[in-house]
C-alpha positions as a Markdown table, in Angstrom:
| # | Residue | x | y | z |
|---|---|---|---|---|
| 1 | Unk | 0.0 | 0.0 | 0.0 |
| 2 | Unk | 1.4 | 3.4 | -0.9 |
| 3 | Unk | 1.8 | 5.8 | 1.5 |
| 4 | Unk | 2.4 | 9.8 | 1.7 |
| 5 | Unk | 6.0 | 8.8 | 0.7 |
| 6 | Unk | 5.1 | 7.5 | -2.1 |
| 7 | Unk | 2.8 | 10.0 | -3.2 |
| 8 | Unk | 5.5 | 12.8 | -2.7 |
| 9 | Unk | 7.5 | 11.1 | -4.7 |
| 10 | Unk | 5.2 | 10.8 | -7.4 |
| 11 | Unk | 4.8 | 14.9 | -7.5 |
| 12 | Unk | 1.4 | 14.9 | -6.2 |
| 13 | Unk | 0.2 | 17.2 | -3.7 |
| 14 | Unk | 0.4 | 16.4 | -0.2 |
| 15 | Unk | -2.1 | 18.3 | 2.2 |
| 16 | Unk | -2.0 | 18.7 | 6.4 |
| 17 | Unk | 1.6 | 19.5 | 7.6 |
| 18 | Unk | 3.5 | 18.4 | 5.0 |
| 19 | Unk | 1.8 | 21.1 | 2.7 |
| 20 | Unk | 4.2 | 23.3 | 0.8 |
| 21 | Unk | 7.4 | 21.8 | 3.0 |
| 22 | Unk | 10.1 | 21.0 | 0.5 |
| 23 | Unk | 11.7 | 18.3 | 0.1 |
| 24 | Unk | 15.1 | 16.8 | -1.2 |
| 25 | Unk | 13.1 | 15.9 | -4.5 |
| 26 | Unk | 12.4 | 19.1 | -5.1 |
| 27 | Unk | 15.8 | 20.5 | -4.8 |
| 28 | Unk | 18.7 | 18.0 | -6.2 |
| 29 | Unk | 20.3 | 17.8 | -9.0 |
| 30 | Unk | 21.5 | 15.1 | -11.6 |
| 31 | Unk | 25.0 | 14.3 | -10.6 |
| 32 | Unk | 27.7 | 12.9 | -13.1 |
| 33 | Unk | 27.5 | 8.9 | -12.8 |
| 34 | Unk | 30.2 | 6.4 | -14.1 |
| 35 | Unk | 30.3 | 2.4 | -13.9 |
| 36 | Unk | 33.1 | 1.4 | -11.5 |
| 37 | Unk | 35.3 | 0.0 | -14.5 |
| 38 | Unk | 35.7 | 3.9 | -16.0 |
| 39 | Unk | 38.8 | 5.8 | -15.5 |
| 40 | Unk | 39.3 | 8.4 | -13.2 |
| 41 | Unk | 39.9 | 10.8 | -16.6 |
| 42 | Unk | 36.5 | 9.6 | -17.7 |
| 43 | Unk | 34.9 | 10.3 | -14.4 |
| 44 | Unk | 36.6 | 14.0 | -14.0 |
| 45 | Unk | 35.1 | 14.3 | -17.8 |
| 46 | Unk | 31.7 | 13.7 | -17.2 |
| 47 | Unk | 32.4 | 15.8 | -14.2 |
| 48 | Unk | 32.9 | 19.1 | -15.5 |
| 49 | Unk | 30.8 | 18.3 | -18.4 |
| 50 | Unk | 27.5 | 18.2 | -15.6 |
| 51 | Unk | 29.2 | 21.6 | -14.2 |
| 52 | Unk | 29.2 | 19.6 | -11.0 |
| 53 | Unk | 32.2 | 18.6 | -8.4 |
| 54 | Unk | 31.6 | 14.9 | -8.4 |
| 55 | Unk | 30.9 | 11.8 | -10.1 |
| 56 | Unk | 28.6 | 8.9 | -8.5 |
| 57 | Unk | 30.1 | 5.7 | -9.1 |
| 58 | Unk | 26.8 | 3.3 | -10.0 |
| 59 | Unk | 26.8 | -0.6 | -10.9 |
| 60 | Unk | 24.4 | -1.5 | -14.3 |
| 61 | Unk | 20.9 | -1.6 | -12.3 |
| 62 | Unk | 22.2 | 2.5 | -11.5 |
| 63 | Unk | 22.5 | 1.4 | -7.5 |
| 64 | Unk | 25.2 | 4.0 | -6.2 |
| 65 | Unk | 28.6 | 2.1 | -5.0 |
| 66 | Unk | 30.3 | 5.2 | -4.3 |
| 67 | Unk | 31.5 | 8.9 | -4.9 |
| 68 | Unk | 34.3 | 10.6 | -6.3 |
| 69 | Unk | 34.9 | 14.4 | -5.7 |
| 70 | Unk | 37.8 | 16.5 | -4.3 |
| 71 | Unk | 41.2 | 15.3 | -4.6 |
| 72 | Unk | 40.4 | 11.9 | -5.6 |
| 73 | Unk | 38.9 | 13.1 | -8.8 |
| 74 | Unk | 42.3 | 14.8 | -9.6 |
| 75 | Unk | 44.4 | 11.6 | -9.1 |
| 76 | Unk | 45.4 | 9.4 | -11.8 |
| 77 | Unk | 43.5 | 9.4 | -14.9 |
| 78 | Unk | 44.3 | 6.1 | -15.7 |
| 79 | Unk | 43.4 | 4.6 | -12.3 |
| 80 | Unk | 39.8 | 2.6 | -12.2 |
| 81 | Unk | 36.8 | 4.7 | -10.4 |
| 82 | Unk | 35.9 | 2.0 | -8.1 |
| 83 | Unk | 39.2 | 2.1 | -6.9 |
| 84 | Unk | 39.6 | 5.8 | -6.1 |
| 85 | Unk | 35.6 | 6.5 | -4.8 |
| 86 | Unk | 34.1 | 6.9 | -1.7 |
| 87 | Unk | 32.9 | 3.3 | -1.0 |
| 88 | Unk | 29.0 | 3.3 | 0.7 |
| 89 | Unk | 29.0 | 7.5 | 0.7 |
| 90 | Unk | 26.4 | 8.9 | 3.3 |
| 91 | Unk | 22.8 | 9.0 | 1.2 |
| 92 | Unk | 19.6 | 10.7 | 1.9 |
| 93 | Unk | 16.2 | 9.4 | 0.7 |
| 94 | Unk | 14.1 | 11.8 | -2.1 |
| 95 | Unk | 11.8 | 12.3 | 0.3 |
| 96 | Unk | 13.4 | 14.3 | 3.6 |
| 97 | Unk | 12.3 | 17.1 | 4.1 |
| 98 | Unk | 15.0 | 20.4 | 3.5 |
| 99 | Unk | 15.0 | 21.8 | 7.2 |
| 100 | Unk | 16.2 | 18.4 | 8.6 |
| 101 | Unk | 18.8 | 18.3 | 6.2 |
| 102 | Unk | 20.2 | 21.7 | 6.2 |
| 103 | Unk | 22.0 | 20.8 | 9.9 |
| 104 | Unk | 22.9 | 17.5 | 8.2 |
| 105 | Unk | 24.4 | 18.9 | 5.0 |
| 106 | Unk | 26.1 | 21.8 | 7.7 |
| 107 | Unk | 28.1 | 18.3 | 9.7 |
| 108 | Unk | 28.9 | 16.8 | 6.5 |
| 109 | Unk | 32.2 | 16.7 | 5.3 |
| 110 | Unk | 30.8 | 17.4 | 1.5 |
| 111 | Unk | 29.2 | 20.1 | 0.2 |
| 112 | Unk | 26.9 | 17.3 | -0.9 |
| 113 | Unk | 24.7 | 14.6 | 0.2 |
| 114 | Unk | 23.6 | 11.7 | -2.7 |
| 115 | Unk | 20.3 | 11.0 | -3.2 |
| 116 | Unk | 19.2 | 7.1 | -3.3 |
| 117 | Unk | 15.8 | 5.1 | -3.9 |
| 118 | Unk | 14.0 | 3.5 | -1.1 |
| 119 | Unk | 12.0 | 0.2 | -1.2 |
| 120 | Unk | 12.9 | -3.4 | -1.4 |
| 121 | Unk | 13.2 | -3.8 | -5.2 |
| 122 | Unk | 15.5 | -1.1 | -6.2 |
| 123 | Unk | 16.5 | 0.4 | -2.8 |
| 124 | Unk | 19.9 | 2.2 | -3.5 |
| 125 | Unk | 19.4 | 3.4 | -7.4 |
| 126 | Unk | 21.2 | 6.8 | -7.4 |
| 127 | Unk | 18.6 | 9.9 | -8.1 |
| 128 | Unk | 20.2 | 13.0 | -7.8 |
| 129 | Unk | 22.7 | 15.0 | -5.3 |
| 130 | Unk | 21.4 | 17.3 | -3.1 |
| 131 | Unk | 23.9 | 20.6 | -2.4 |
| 132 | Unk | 24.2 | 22.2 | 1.2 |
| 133 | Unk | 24.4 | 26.2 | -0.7 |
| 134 | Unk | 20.9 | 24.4 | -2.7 |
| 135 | Unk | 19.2 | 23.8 | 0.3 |
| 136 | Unk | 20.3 | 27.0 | 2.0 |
| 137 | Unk | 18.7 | 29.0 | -1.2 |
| 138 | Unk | 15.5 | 27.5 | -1.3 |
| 139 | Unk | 15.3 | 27.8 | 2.9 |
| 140 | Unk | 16.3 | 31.2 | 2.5 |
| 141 | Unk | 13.3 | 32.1 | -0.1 |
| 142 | Unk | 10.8 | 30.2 | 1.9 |
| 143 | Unk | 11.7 | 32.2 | 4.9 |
| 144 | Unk | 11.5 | 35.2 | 2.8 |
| 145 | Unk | 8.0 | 34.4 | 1.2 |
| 146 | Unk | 6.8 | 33.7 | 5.0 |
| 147 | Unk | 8.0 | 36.7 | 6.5 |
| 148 | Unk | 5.7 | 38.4 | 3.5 |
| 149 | Unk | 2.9 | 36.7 | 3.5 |
């Protein structure tokens, strides 16, 4: 039975408390993703192609493996992704809501969180990434509309 998860999920719109609070779905982005087998070079190219600092490392199903950013996607361009990423990187579900994790995005050692698939069946399958100055934007015009309204 689907719940209010799974009706946020689907874009439709929730009503009671949860009315008009956003959500990481609302806010993230596609991230570069690579198969662990790709260089490093590849992985920094698809990188700056997406404009974005990282690359998701993702087996065929798309279920996120790990994360590549920082120094590690300077190293050497011949080396494999899945052995210079991030193994397990912390993950949000689509589904939080942004006030909860602007103090987790604040802790976390990245500037972003990964954004992962919930369920049984395909649990884990990479979405988007979620960026801490994202979430501060959005927070900071919601506060801004409220104060007006």
């Amino acid at each position: 039975m689907a719940g209010k998860s799974d009706w946020a999920l689907e874009g439709l719109p929730l009503a009671g408390r949860s009315a008009g609070r956003r959500r990481a779905l609302d806010v993230m982005r596609q991230p570069a993703a690579c198969g662990p087998d790709a260089t490093l070079g590849e992985a920094r190219a698809l990188a700056e192609a997406s404009g974005d600092p990282l690359c998701a490392v993702v087996d065929a199903s798309g279920v996120l493996l790990g994360r590549i950013d920082g120094a590690a996607l300077e190293g050497d361009p011949a080396a494999r992704a899945g052995d210079a990423m991030e193994p397990q990187p912390p993950t949000e579900k689509p589904d939080t809501f942004l006030h909860s994790l602007a103090e987790r995005l604040g802790r976390n050692p990245h500037p972003s969180v990964l954004v992962t698939s919930r369920g049984y069946h395909d649990g884990g399958r990479l979405l988007g990434a979620l960026y801490r100055e994202d979430v501060a934007r959005v927070l900071a015009e919601n506060a801004a509309l409220a104060s007006e309204g």
